[in-house]
PAKEBA-16323 format. One record per residue (C-alpha): residue in three letters; chain; y, z, x. Coordinates in steps of 0.02 Angstrom, whole numbers, plus 50000, padded with zeros to 5 digits. Layout:
- aa; ch; y; z; x
- ALA; A; Y; Z; X
...
END
This chain:
- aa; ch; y; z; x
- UNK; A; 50038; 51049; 50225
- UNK; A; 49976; 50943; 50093
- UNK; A; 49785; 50887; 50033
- UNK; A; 49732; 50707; 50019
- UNK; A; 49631; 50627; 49893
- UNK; A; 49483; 50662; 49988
- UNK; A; 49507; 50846; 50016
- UNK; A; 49574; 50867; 50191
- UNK; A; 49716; 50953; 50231
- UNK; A; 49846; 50856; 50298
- UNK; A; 49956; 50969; 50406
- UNK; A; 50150; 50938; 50493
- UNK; A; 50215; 51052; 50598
- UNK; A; 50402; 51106; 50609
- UNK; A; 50443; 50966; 50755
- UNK; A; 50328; 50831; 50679
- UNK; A; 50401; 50842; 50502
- UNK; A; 50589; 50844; 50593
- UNK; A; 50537; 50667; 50664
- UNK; A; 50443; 50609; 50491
- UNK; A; 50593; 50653; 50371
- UNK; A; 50721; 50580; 50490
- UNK; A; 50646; 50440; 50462
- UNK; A; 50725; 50287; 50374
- UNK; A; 50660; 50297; 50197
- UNK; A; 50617; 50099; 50202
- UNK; A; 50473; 50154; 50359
- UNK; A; 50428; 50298; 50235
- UNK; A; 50391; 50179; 50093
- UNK; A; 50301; 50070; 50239
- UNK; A; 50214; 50236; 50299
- UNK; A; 50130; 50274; 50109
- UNK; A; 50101; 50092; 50106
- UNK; A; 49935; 50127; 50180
- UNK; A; 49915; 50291; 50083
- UNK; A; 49848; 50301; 49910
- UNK; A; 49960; 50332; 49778
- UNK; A; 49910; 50520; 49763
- UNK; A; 49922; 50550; 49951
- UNK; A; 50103; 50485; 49943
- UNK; A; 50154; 50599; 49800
- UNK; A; 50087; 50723; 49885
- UNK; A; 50217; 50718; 50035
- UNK; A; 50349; 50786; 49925
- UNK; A; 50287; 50957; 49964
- UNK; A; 50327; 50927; 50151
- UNK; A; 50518; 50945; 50106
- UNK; A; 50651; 50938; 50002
- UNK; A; 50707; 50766; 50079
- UNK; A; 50522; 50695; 50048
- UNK; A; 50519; 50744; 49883
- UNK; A; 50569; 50593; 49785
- UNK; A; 50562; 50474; 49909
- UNK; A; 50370; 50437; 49859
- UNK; A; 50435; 50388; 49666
- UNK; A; 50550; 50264; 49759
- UNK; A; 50441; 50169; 49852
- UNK; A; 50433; 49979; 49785
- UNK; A; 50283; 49959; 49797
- UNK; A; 50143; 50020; 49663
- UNK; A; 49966; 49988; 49700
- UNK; A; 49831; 50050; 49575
- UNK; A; 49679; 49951; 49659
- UNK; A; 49500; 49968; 49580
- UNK; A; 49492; 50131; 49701
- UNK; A; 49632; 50203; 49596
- UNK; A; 49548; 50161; 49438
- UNK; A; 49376; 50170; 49442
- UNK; A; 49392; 50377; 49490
- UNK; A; 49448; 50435; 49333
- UNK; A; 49423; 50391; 49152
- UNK; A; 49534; 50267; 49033
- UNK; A; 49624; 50407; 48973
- UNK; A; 49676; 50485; 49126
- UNK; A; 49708; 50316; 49213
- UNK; A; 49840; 50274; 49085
- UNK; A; 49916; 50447; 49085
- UNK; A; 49917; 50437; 49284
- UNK; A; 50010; 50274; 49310
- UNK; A; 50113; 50320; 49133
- UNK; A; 50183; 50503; 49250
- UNK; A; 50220; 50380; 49379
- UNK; A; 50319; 50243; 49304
- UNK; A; 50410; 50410; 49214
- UNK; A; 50472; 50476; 49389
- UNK; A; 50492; 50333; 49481
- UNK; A; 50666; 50286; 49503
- UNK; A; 50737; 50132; 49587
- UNK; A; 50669; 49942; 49571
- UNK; A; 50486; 49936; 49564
- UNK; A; 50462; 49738; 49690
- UNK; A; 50282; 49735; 49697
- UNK; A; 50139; 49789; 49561
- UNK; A; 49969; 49777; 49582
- UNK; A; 49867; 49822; 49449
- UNK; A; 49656; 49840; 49421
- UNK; A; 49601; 49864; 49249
- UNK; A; 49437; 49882; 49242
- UNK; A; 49431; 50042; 49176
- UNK; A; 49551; 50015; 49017
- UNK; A; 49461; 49961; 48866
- UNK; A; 49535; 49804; 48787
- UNK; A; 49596; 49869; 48653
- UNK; A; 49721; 49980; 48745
- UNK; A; 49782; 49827; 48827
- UNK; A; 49957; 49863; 48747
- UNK; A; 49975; 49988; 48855
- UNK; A; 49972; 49872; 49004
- UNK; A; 50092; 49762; 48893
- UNK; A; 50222; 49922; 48895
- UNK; A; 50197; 49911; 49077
- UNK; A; 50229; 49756; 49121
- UNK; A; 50399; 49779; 48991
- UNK; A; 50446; 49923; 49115
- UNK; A; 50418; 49811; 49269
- UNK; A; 50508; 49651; 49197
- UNK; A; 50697; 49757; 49198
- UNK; A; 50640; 49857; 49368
- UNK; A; 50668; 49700; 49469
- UNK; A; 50493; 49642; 49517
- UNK; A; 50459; 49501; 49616
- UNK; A; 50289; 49505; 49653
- UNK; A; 50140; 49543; 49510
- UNK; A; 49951; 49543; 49525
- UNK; A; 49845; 49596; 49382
- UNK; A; 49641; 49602; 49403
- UNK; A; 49545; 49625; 49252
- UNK; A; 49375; 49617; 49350
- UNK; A; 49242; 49722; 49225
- UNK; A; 49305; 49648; 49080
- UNK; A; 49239; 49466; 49054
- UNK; A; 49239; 49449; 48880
- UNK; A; 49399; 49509; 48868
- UNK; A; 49523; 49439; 48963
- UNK; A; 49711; 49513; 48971
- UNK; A; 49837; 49413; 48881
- UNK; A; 49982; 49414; 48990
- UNK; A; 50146; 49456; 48857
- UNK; A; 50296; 49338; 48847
- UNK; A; 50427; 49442; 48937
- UNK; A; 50340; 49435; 49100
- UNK; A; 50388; 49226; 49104
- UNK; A; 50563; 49264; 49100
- UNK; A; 50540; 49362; 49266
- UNK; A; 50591; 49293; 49440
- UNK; A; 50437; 49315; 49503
- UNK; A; 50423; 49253; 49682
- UNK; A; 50235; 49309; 49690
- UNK; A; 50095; 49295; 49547
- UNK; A; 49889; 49330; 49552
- UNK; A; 49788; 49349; 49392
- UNK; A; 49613; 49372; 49370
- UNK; A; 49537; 49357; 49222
- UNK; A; 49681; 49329; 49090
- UNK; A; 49750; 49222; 48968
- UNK; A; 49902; 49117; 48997
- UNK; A; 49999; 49084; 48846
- UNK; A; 50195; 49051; 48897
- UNK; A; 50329; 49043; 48763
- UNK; A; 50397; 48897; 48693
- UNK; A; 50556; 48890; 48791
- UNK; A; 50466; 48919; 48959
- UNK; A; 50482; 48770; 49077
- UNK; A; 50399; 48861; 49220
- UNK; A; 50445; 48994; 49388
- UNK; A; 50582; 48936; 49454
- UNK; A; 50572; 49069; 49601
- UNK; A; 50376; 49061; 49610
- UNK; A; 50322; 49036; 49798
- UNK; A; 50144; 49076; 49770
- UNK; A; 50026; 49083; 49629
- UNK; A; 49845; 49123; 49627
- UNK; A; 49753; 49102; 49461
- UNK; A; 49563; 49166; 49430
- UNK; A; 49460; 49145; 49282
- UNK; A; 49631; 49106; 49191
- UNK; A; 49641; 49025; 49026
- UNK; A; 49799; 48892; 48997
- UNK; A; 49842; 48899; 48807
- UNK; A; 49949; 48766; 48802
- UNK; A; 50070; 48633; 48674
- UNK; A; 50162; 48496; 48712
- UNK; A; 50311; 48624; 48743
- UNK; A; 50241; 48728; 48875
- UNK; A; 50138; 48605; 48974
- UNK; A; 50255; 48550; 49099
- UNK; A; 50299; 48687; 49241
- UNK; A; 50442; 48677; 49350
- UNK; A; 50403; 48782; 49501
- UNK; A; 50539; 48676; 49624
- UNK; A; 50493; 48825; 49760
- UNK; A; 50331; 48851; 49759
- UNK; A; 50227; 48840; 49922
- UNK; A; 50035; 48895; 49867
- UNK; A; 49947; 48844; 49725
- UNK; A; 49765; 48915; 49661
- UNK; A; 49659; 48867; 49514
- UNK; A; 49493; 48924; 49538
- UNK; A; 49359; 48928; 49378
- UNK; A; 49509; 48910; 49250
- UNK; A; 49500; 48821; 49083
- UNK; A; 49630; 48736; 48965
- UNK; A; 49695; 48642; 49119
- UNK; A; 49697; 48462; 49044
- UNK; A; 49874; 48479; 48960
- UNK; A; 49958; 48552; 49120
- UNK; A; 50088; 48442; 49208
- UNK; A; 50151; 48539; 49369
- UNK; A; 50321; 48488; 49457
- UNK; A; 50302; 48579; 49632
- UNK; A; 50376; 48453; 49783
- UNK; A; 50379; 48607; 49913
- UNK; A; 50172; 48623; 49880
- UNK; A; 50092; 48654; 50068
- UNK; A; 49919; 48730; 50002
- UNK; A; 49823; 48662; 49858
- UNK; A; 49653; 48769; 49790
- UNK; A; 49574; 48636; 49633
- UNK; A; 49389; 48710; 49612
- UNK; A; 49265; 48763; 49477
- UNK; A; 49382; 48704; 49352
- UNK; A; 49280; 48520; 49299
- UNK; A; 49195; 48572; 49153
- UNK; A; 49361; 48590; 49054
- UNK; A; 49449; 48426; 49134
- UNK; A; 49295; 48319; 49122
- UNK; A; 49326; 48305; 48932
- UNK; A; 49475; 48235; 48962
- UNK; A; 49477; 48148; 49117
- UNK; A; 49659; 48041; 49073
- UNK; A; 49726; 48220; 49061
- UNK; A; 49632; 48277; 49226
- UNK; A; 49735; 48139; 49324
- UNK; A; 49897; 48231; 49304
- UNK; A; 49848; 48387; 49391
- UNK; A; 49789; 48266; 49529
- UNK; A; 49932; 48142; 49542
- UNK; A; 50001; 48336; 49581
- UNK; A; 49914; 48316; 49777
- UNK; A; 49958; 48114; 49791
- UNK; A; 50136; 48107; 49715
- UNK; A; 50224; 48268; 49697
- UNK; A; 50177; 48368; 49858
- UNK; A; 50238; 48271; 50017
- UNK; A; 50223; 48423; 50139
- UNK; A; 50065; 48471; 50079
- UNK; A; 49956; 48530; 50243
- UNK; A; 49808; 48622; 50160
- UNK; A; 49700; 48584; 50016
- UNK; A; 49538; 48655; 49951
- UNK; A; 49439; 48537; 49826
- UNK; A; 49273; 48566; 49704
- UNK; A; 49167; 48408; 49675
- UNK; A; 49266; 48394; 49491
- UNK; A; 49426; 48368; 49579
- UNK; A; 49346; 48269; 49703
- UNK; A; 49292; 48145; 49590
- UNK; A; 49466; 48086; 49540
- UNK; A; 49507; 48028; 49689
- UNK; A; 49368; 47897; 49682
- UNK; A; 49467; 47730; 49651
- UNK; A; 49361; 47598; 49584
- UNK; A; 49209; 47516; 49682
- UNK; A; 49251; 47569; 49836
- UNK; A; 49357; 47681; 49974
- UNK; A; 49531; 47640; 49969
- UNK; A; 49674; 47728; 50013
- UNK; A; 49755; 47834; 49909
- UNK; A; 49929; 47785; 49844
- UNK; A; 50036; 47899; 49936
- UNK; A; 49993; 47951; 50131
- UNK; A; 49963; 48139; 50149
- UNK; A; 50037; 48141; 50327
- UNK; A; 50048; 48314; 50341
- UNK; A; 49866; 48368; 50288
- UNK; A; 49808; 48476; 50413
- UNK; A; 49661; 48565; 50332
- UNK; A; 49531; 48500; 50204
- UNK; A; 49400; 48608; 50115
- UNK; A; 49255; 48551; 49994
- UNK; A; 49145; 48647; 49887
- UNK; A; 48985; 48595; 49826
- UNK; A; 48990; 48429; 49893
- UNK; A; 48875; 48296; 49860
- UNK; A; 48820; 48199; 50008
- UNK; A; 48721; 48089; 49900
- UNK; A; 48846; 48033; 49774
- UNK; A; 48955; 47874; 49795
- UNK; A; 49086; 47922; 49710
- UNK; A; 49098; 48088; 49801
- UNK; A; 49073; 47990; 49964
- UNK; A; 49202; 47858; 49908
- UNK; A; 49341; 47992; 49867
- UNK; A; 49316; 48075; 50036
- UNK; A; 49355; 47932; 50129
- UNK; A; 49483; 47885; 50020
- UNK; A; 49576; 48060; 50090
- UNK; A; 49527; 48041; 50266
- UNK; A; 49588; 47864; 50267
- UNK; A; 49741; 47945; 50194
- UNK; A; 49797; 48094; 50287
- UNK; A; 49822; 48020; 50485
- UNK; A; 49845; 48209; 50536
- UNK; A; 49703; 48296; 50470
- UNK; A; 49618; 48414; 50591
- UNK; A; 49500; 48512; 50512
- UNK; A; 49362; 48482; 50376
- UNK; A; 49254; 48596; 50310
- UNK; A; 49105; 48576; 50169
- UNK; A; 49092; 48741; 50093
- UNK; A; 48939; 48729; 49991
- UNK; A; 48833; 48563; 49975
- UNK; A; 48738; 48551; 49784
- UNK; A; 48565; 48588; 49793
- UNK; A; 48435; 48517; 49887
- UNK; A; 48355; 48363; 49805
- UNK; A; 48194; 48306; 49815
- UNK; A; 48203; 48138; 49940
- UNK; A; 48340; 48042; 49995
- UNK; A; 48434; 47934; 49894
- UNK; A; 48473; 47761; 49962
- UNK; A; 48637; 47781; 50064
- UNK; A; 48734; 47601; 50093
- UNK; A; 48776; 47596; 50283
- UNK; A; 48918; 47496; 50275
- UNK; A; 49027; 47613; 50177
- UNK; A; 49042; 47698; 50365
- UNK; A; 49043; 47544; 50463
- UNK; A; 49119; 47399; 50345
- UNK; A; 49280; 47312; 50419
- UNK; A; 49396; 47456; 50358
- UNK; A; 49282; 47620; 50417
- UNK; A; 49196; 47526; 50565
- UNK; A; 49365; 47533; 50667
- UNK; A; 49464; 47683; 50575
- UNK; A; 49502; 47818; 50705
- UNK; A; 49537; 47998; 50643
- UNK; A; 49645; 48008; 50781
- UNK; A; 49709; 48199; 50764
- UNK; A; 49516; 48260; 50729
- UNK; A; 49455; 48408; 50802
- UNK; A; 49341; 48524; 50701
- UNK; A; 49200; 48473; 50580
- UNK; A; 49099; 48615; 50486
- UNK; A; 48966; 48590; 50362
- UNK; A; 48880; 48739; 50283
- UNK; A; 48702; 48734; 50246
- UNK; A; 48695; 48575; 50336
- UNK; A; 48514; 48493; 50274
- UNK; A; 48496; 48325; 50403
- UNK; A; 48483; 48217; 50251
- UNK; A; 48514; 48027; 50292
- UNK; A; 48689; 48027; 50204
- UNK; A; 48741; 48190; 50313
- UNK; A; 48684; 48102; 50456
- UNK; A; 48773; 47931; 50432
- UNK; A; 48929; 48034; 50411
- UNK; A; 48920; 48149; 50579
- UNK; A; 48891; 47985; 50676
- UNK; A; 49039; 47926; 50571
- UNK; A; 49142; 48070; 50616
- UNK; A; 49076; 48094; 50811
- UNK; A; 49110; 47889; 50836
- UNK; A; 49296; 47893; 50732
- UNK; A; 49358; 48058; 50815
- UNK; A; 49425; 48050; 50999
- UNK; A; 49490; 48231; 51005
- UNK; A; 49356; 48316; 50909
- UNK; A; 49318; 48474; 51004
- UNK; A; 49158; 48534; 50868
- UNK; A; 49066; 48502; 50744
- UNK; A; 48985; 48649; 50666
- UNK; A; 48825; 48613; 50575
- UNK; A; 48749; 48772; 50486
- UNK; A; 48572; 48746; 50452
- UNK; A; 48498; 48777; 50280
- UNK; A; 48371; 48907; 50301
- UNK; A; 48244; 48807; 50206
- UNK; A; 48233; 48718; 50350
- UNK; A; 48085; 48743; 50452
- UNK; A; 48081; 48746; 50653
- UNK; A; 47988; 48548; 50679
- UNK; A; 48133; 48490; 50561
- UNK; A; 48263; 48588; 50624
- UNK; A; 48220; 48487; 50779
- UNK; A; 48195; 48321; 50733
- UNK; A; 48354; 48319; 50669
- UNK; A; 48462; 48415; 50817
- UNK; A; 48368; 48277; 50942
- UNK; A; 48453; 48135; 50849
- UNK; A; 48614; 48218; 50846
- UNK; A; 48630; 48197; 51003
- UNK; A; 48576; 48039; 51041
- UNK; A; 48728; 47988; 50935
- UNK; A; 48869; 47897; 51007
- UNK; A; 49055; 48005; 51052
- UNK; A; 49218; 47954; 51067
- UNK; A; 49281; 48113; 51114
- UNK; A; 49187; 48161; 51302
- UNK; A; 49224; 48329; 51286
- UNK; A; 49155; 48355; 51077
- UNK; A; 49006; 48488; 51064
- UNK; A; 48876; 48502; 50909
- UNK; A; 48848; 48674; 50878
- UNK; A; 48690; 48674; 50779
- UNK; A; 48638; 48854; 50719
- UNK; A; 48556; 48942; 50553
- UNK; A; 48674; 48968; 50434
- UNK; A; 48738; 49143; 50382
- UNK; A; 48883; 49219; 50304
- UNK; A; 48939; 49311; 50442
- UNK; A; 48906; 49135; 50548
- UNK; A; 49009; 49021; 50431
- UNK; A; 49162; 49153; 50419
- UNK; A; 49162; 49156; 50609
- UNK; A; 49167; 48990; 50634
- UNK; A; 49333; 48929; 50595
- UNK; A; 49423; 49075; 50660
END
């Protein structure tokens, strides 16, 4: 028998723990998986033959659970005893720091030493408590063939001879900073399939190389770019010229902007005929440019099925003065989105520009199936009516299209799409 973390006794009979150690030791390492990392250790006392296989497993997890039970000291010494016993390559690492003071980050830097000659493939570090401190990720970990990478909260400062993951399939960065020269600003990531930059700075030097791209994340990253907005171009001409299969991209209103091109809604230079899915945050209903952009994708991507506002900005006092040809001018008056079906908007307000662009959608969309409008609780009942009554008095071209027009909710918008 063995305890868990929590203080129950685990117990395994004679025949049960025949069937658990005969067991491949791959379903094993799949079994503590879902165990904590003391739990697993603690099945070494079942038998001899589970004894090591828990400091074998490839997989280390030491989640904010992990950390946040014990104190800085003892978390280091903890996953320190660990690394000691473990034999065999260590694949997958995911670390929480929010316990280790930043200046006993070196520690994590002997770590991720360890990790970069134990064959890892796939690293996420979270630095959550520690704003003001982020973790400088340390120059051996970019000459790892990393096929997986997630930071939160870190710096990114490559070497000068880095050029980029060439293995990289998927990398998520949070609250990262990019210190960058003219030597490390290009990344060559020929394999890599998802793409995340979400409230990062130093971005306006990066040039990515990524032609197997299939989900783009660009948000809460404009206050750096906007500086420079010839810079801010590259990482765009990213989603227009370098990523041919891309099928789902996520935008903030910074990003957005870019794709405004000149006085009015053209088409972007290169088709995105494989965009499936398109989400916006904090979109501006009210903005030309914004407005201009938008229809500058949707004009652009033949085979996109899904949009979804995220957040709209903040209500504004009156309407501004929406032009209603720039949804029913020569090249938007007869544009069918042909492979339409799902429109969501969260904290949907009825303002004239949200309205011109439902009847835009419901009118350009023969196989839309919804269109999910989330009311803004600042809406009161009269309004909320007004409005839903001329929704539907709006023109179709798909017969079989419904307007689902509820309050909106967290629970309500993550439901929606699934």
């Amino acid at each position: 028998m063995a305890m868990t973390d929590s203080g129950n006794i685990l117990a395994v009979g004679g025949d049960e723990l025949d069937r658990l150690t005969d067991l491949p030791i791959n379903v094993i390492h799949q079994i503590q998986d879902h165990m904590s990392i003391g739990d697993a250790a603690r099945m070494s006392v079942l038998s001899r033959t589970c004894r090591y296989i828990w400091a074998s497993n490839p997989k280390l997890v030491f989640d904010t659970k992990f950390c946040t039970k014990r104190t800085s000291s003892n978390t280091i010494d903890m996953i320190n005893t660990i690394l000691l016993q473990h034999h065999g390559a260590i694949k997958i690492f995911l670390l929480d720091i929010p316990s280790i003071h930043s200046s006993q980050h070196s520690v994590v830097d002997r770590w991720m030493l360890f990790l970069s000659r134990n064959g890892l493939v796939d690293l996420v570090i979270e630095n959550r408590n520690n704003v003001n401190a982020p973790y400088k990720l340390p120059s051996y970990v970019y000459s790892v063939a990393l096929e997986r990478l997630a930071l939160l909260n870190c710096i990114f400062k490559p070497p000068c001879h880095f050029q980029g993951f060439h293995m990289l399939k998927w990398l998520d960065l949070r609250l990262v900073a990019f210190e960058l020269d003219a030597a490390t600003s290009s990344l060559w990531m020929p394999n890599l399939e998802n793409l995340g930059f979400i409230f990062c700075s130093g971005l306006h030097f990066l040039n990515i190389y990524a032609p197997k791209l299939l989900v783009l994340c660009l948000y809460g990253c404009g206050a750096d770019t906007l500086n420079r907005q010839d810079k801010a171009m590259k990482l765009t001409d990213l989603i227009i010229s370098s990523s041919p299969n891309l099928s789902g991209l996520t935008l903030g209103r910074y990003f957005l902007k870019f794709f405004a091109s000149g006085t009015k809604a053209e088409s972007l230079p290169t088709r995105l005929t494989r965009l499936r899915c398109l989400f916006i945050w904090d979109y501006d209903f009210d903005s030309e440019d914004q407005l201009f952009a938008l229809l500058s994708i949707l004009r652009s991507s033949p085979n996109l099925k899904t949009l979804q506002f995220l957040t709209l900005l903040q209500w504004k006092e009156g309407d501004m003065e929406v032009d209603v040809n720039n949804f029913q001018g020569p090249d938007y008056g007869s544009q069918r989105l042909n492979n339409f079906q799902i429109l969501q908007i969260n904290k949907f307000r009825g303002s004239r520009a949200e309205l011109l662009f439902i009847r835009f959608i419901l009118v350009s969309a023969p196989l839309l199936r919804k269109a999910i409008l989330l009311v803004d609780t600042s809406l009161n009942e009269s309004q909320s009516l007004k409005i839903s009554q001329e929704l539907m008095r709006f023109p179709r071209a798909s017969p079989k299209s419904e307007i689902i027009f509820e309050p909106w909710s967290i629970e309500r918008a993550r439901l929606s799409l699934a």
